[in-house]
N, C-alpha and C positions, 0 to 999 in steps of 0.2 A: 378545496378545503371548505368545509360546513363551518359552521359561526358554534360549534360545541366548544368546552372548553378545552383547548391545548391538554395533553400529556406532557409535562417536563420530563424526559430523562433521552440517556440515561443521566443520573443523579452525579455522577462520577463520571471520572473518562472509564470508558467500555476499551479493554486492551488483551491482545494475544500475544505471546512470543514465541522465537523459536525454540525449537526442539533440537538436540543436536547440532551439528556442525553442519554447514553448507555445501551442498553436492558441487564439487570441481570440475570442468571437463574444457577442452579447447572443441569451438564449435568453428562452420563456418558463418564470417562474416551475415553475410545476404539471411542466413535463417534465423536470423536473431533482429532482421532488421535493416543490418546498417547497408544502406546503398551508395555510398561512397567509395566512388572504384580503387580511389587513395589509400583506403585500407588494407592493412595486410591481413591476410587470411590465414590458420583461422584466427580465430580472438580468443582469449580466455574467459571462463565465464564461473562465477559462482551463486548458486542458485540457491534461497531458501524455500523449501514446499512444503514443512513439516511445523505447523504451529499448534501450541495449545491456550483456550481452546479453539476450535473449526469444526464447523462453521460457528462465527462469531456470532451470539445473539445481544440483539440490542434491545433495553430492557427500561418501559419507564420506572419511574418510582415506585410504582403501585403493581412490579411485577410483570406488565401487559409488554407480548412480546410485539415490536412495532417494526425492525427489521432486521436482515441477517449479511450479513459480509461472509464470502463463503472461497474455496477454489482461490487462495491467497498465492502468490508466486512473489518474492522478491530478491530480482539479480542485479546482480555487479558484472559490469563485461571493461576488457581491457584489450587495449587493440591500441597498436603504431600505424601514425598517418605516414604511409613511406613517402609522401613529398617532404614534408618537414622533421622528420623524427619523429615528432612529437608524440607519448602518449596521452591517448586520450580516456578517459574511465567514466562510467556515467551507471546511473543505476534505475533500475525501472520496477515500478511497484503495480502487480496485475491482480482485479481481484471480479468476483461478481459481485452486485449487490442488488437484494430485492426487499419489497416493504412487504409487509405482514398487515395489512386494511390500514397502515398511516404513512404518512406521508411525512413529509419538512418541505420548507419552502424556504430560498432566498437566504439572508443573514442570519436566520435560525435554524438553517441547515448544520450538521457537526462539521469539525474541523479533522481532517484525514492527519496524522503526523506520525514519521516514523523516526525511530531513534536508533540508532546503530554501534556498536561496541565490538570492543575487542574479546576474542576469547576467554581474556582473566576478567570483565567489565570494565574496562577502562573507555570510556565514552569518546567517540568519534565525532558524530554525527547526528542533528535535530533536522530534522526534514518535515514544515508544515506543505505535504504534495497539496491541499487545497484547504483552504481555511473553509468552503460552505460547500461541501457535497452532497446535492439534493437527493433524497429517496423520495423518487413522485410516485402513488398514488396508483396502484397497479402492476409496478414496473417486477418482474420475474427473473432473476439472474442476468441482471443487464451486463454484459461486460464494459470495466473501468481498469483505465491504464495511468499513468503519470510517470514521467519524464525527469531526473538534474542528472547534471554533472556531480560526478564524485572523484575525491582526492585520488592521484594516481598512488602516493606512497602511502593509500590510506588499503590498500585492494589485497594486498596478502595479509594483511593483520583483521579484519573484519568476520569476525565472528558468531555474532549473535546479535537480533533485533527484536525491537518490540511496535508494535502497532497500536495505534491509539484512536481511539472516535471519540469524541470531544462534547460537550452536553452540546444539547441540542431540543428545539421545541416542535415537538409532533402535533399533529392533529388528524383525528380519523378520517378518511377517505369516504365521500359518499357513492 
């Protein structure tokens, strides 16, 4: 980071949503991940891949584009532990992200959150995946993942989500 003066933005949270409904399909277990042999195979899975807008531009106040969030995937997967019963549901949010000549560092990095709803918008789900995710200085479609648990009676009613980047304080990259 140069001693220049910071870019504030974006000014607002910078957010995409989905497009359409979520692609359905039963995958097996292991390609999606899960390596616990406990699971039964395959799992359910509902995937969003269709968002507007993508690639996400991230925009200070003054316009200058400083990064881009792009290649957005987020799934819901459902799967029985056959020792216990138990379903298990979790959701996972995959994306690139690369800086445009700025950076963020540390506790002025944005805050990644996704919000989740039901097909009519009836609200689910607030998911802050990381409150300070860094765009260092160079980085070119770095791939970024994040990980919870999601309600198991929440997995057939989920419909449509929105993504959110959170203000954040840039500074140009030397």
């Amino acid at each position: 980071m140069s001693g220049e003066p910071p870019f504030f933005g974006p000014l607002n949270l910078t957010l995409t949503e989905t497009v359409g409904p979520p692609e359905t399909r039963d995958v097996d277990a292991r390609a999606i991940g899960i390596t616990d042999p406990d699971l039964v195979t395959p799992a359910e899975t509902k995937l969003f891949r269709t968002w507007r807008p993508m690639p996400l531009e991230l925009r200070s106040t003054g316009s200058v584009h400083l990064g881009t969030v792009s290649d957005l995937v987020l799934s819901f997967v459902r799967a029985v532990d056959d020792t216990t019963g138990t379903v298990i549901c979790f959701q996972t949010i995959v994306f690139r992200r690369s800086s445009e000549g700025y950076g963020t560092g540390g506790k002025n990095s944005p805050a990644i959150r996704v919000l989740t709803f039901t097909s009519a918008g009836g609200a689910l789900d607030d998911w802050v995946a990381t409150e300070h995710q860094d765009f260092a200085c160079g980085e070119n479609a770095v791939y970024t993942t994040f990980r919870k648990e999601f309600r198991p009676d929440w997995f057939d009613i989920v419909g449509r989500a929105v993504l959110t980047v959170g203000p954040s304080t840039w500074y140009r990259c030397s």
